[in-house]
C-alpha positions as CSV (number, residue, x, y, z in Angstrom):
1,X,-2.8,20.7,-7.8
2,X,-0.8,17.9,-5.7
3,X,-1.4,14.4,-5.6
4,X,-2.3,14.7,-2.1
5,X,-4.9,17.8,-3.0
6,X,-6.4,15.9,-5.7
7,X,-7.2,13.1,-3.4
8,X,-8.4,15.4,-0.5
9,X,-10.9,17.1,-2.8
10,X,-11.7,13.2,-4.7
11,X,-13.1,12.7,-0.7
12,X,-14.8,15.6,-0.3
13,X,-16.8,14.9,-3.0
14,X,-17.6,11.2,-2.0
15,X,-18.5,12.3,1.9
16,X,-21.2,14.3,0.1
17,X,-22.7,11.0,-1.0
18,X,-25.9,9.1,0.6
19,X,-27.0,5.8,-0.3
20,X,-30.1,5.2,-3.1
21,X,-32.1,3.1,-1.1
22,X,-33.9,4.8,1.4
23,X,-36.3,3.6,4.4
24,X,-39.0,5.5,6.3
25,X,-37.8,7.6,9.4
26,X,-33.9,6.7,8.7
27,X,-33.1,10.6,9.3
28,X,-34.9,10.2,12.3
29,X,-33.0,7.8,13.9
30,X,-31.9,8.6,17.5
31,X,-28.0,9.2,17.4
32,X,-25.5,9.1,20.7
33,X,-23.0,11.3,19.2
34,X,-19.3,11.7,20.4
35,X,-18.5,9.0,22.8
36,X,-15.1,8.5,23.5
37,X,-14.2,4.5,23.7
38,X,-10.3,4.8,23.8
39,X,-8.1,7.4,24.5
40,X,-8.9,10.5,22.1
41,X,-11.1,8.5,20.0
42,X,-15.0,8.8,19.7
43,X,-18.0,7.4,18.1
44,X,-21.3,7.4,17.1
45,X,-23.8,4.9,17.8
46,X,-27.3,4.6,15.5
47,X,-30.1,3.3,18.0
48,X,-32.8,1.7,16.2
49,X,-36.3,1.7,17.9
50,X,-37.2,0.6,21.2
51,X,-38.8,-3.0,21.6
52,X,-40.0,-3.9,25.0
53,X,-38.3,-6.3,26.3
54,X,-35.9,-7.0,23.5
55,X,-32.4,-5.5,23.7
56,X,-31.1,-4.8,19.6
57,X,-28.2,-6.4,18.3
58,X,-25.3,-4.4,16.9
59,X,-23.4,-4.0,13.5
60,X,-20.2,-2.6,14.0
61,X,-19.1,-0.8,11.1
62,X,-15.4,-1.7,10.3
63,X,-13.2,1.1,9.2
64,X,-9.6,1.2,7.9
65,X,-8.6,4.0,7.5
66,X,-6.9,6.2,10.2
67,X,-9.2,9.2,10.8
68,X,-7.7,10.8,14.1
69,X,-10.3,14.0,13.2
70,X,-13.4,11.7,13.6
71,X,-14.4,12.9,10.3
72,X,-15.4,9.2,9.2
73,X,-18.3,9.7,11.2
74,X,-20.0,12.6,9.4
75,X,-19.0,10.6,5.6
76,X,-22.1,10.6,3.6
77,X,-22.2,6.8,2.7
78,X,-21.2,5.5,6.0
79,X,-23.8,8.3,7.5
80,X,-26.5,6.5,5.3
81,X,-25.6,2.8,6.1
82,X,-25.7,3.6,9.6
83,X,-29.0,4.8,9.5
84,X,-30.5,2.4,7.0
85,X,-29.1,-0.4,9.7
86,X,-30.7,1.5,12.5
87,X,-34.1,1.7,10.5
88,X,-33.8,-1.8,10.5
89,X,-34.2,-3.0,14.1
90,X,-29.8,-2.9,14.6
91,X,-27.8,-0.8,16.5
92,X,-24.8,0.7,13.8
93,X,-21.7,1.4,15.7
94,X,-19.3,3.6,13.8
95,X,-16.0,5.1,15.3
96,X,-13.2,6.8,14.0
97,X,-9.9,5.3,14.2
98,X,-5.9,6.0,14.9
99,X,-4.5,2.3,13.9
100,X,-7.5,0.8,12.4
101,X,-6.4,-3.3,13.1
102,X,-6.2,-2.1,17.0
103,X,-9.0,0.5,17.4
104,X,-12.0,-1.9,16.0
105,X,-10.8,-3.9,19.2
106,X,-11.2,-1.3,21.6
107,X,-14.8,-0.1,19.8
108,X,-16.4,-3.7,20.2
109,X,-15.4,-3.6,23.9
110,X,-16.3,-0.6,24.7
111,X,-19.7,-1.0,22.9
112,X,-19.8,-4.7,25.2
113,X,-19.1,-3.0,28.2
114,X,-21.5,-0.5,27.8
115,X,-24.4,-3.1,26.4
116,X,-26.7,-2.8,29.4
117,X,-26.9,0.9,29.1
118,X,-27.9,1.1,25.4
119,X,-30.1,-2.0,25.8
120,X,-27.9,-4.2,23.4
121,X,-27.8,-7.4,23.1
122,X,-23.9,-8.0,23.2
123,X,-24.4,-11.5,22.4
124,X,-25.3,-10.8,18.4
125,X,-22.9,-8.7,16.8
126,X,-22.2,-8.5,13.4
127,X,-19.6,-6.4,10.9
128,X,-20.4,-4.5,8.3
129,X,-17.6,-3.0,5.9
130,X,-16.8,-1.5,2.3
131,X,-14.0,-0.8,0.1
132,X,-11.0,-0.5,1.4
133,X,-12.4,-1.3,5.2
134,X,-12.6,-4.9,4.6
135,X,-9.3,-5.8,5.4
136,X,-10.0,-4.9,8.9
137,X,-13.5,-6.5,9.0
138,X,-11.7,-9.7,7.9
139,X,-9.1,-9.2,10.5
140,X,-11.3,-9.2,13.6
141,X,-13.0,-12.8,12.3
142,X,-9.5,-14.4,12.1
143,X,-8.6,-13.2,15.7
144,X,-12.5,-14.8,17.2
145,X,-14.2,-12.0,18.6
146,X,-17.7,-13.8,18.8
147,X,-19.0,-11.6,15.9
148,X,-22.4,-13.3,14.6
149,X,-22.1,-12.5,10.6
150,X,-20.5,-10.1,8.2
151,X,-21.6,-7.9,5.3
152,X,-18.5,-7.5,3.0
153,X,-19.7,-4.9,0.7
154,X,-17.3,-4.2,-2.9
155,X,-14.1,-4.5,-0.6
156,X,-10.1,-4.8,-0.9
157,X,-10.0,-7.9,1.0
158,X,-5.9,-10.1,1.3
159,X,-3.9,-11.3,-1.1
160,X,-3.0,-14.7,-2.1
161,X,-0.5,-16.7,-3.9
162,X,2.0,-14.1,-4.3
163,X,-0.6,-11.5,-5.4
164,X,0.3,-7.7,-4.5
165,X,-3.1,-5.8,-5.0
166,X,-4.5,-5.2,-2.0
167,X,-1.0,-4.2,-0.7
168,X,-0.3,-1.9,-3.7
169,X,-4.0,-0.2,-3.2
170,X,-3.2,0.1,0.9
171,X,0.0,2.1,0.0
172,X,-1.8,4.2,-2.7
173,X,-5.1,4.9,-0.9
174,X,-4.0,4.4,2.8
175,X,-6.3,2.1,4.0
176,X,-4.8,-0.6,6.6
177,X,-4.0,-4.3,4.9
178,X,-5.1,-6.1,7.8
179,X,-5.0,-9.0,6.5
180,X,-1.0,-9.2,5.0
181,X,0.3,-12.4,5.2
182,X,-2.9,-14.2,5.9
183,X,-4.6,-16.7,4.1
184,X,-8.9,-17.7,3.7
185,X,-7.5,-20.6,5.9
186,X,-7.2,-17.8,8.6
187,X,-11.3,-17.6,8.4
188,X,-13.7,-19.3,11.1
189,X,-15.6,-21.9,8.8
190,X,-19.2,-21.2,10.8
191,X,-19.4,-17.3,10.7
192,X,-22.0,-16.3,7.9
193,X,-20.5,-14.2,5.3
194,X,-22.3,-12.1,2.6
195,X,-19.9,-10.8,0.0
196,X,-21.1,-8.0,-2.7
197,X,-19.3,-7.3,-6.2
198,X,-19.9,-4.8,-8.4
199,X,-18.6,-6.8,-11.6
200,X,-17.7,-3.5,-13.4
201,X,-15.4,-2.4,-10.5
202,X,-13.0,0.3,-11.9
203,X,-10.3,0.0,-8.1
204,X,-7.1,-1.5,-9.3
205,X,-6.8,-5.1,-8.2
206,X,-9.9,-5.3,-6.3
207,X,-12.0,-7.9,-8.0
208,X,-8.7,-10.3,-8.9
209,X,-8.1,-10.2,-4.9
210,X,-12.1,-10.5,-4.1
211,X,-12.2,-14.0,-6.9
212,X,-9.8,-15.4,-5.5
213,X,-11.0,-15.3,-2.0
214,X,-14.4,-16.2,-2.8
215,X,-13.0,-19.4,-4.6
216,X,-10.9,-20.6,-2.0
217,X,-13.2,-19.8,0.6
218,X,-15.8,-21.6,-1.7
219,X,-13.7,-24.6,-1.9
220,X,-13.3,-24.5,1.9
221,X,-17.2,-24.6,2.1
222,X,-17.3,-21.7,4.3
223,X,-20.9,-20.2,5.0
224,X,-20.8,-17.5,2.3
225,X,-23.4,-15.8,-0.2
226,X,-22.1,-13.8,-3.1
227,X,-24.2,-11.5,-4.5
228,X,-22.6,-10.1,-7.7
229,X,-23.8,-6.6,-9.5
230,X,-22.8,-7.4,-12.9
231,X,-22.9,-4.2,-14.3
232,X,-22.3,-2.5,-11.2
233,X,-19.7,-0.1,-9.9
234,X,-17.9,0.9,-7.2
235,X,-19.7,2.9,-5.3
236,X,-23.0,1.7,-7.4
237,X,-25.5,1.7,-4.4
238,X,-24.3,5.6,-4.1
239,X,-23.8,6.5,-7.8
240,X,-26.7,4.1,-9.5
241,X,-29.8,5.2,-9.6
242,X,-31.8,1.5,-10.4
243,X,-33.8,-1.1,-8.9
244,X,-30.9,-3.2,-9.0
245,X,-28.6,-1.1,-6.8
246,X,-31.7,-0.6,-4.1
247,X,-32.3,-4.3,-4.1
248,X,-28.7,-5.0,-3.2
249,X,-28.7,-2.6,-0.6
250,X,-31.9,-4.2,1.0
251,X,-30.5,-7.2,0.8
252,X,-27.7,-6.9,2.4
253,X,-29.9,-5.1,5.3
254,X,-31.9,-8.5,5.5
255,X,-29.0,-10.6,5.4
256,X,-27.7,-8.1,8.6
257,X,-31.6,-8.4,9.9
258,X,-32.0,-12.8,9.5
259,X,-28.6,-13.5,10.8
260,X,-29.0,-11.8,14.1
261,X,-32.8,-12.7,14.4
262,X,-34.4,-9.1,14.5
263,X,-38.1,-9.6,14.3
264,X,-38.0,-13.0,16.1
């Protein structure tokens, strides 16, 4: 079997994947399916509940990795975060990209744009990314898109000081280093930031890159939590069957929920 057919099938497996944590009616979840917002390119948007009189706000799930077949949209894990945000009073926005550091663009306006139709509140939008889709995530705060908060989940996220790690996992994996040549410097110092790290993370490089971040961005007093898994994997809220894994997941949902004041 080829590199490239080992990796194929290693996906196919993970796509099969759903979250731990579960909430009541998340499967329910009312889903606009297959709206195109640039070119060839379409998404999916979770709608949470109706509230009279209250529009929801939206959590854009970053992605970065090309996906010109969509197929991003149907991947267990993201299928599950989407609905668990939805569940949760928050519209979940996820779209399938061709260049990943462009597209996300072009899904925030489109899902702007189209605000008054879905009954979103355009005004509180947040990100919400993983693995290798942080880069992008991190991208779209340093270029100001008036994005509330972000949820940076067990992520590849830039290198610094002459590190190489994210840039060597980019090439391997083929996820887009969004964030090559940038520095924490780069970051807006009042956007809310909730990082998670699984301190048993197995992805070459990923934690060195993610401590050094969070110190720098730590010494720059930037608004961030870090919630850290100690014994955790990657993939733990998928793979780890324990209270620990389903609290993380929840809070990381309430972290979404305070910062773009569902329930007020």
């Amino acid at each position: 079997m080829s590199e490239q057919s080992d990796r194929e099938a290693i996906i196919r497996e993970i796509a099969k994947k759903k979250v731990r944590y579960v909430l009541p009616n998340m499967e329910a979840v009312e889903v606009q399916r297959d709206l195109p917002y640039r070119d060839n390119l379409l998404m999916n948007i979770y709608c949470p509940a109706p509230r009279p009189g209250r529009r929801a706000p939206i959590v854009v799930v970053a992605l970065g990795y090309p996906d010109p077949l969509a197929g991003v949209r149907t991947y267990g894990p993201m299928t599950s975060w989407s609905q668990l945000i939805a569940a949760s009073g928050m519209a979940a926005v996820i779209y399938g990209p061709n260049v990943p550091a462009e597209d996300i663009d072009a899904a925030l306006a489109y899902v702007r744009a189209n605000a008054e139709r879905f009954d979103f509140d355009a005004d509180r939008v947040a990100l919400f990314a993983m693995s290798g889709n942080v880069p992008v995530a991190l991208s779209l705060l340093m270029r100001g898109q008036g994005i509330s908060c972000a949820a940076l989940h067990c992520g590849y996220t830039m290198d610094l000081d002459g590190a190489t790690a994210v840039a060597d996992a980019a090439a391997q994996y083929g996820f887009a280093d969004a964030c090559h040549g940038k520095s924490v410097d780069d970051l807006p110092s009042d956007i809310p930031l909730l990082v998670v790290r699984a301190g048993r993370d197995k992805a070459p490089g990923l934690n060195h890159a993610l401590d050094a971040v969070v110190t720098k961005a730590i010494a720059r007093n930037l608004p961030l939590t870090l919630v850290n898994h100690a014994t955790g994997e990657h993939g733990f809220e998928c793979d780890e069957d324990s209270d620990i894994s389903r609290e993380i997941v929840a809070d990381v949902l309430a972290f979404l929920r305070t910062k773009l004041g569902v329930g007020r």
